[in-house]
N, C-alpha and C positions, 0 to 999 in steps of 0.2 A: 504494500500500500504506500501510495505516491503522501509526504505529509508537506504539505504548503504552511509557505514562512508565516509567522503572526502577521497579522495585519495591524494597523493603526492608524490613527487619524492623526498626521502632523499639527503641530501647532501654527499660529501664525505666525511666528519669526524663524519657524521652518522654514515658510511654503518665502517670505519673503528674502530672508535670506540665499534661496535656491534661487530666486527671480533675479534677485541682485546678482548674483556671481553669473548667472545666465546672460543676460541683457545688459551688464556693464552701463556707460552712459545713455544709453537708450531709454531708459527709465528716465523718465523723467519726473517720477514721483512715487515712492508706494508707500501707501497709508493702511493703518492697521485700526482698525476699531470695533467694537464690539466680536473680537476673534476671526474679524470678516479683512482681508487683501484685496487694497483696490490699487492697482497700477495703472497709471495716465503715462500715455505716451505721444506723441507728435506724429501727427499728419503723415509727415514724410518717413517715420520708419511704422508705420501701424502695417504695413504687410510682412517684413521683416519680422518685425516683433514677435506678430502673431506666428509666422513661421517658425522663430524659436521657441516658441513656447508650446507649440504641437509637438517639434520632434527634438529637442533638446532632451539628456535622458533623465537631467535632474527635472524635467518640470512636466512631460510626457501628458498635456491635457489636450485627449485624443475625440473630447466632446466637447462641441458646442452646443450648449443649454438654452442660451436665448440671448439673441441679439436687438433692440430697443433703441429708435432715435429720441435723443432729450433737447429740448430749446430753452436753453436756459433765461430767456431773457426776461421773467418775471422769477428769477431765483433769488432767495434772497430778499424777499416785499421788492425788488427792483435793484437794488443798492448792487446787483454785480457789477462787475466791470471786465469781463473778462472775452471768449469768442461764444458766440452764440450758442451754435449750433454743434451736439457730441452724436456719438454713436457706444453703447455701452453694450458690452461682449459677458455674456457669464460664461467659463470655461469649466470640466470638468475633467482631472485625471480619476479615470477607474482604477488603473494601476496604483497608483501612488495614494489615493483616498484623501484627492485635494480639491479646492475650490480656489475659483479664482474673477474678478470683478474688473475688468479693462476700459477706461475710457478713454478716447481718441476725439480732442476736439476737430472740427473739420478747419482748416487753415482760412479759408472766407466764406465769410457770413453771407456774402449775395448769391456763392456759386457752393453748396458745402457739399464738396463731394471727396467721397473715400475711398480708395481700392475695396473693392470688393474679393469678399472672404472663400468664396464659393469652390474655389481650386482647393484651398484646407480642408474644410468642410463643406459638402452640399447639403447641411441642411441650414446652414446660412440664407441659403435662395431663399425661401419664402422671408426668413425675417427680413433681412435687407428691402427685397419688394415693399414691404409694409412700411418701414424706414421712408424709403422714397416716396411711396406715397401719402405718407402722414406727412413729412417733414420736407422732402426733397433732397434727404443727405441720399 
């Protein structure tokens, strides 16, 4: 009889630690709160990114759970200041027993558009569709 290693649920300065040593400056933010990893990244590597983070071995998140356009622009009672328009990625490794929270503002707010995820995972397709059609990211 075959015995499979224990399993466990990393903590969150696991899962960000692993992100960090993975994505070096590409990260451009990871935030730990209520046990929950939220990593923001920049326009220009959010395909990158997300590439590392499917097949890198420390972070192996071979699911995408759900992908959601956000407009931030009454965040905050108004008082943001920041770009409009994000695209928020929840990622899942089954492997590794991790979870993971990705936002990617879009670089402009007239035109916000993202590489699409669909080559990593197809079942990005429908969310993204939805994306664009709520939001126009």
């Amino acid at each position: 009889m075959t015995q499979l290693a224990p399993q466990f649920a990393p903590n969150a300065a696991m899962i960000q630690t692993a992100i960090e040593a993975a994505l070096g400056a590409k990260a451009q933010r990871i935030e730990v709160a209520s046990d929950e990893v939220t990593l923001t990244v920049a326009a220009a590597d959010y395909f990158e990114v997300m590439h590392i983070l499917r097949h890198d071995a420390s972070c192996q998140f071979e699911q995408l759970i759900d992908l959601c356009g956000m407009d931030y622009s009454a965040y905050a009672d108004g008082a943001y200041d920041g770009l409009r328009y994000a695209a928020v990625v929840h990622l899942l490794s089954v492997n590794l027993n991790q979870r993971l929270r990705v936002v990617c503002f879009a670089a402009d707010d007239d035109f916000p558009v993202l590489p699409s995820l669909t080559a990593l995972w197809s079942a990005a397709n429908w969310f993204e569709r939805e994306a664009f059609d709520l939001f126009g990211i």
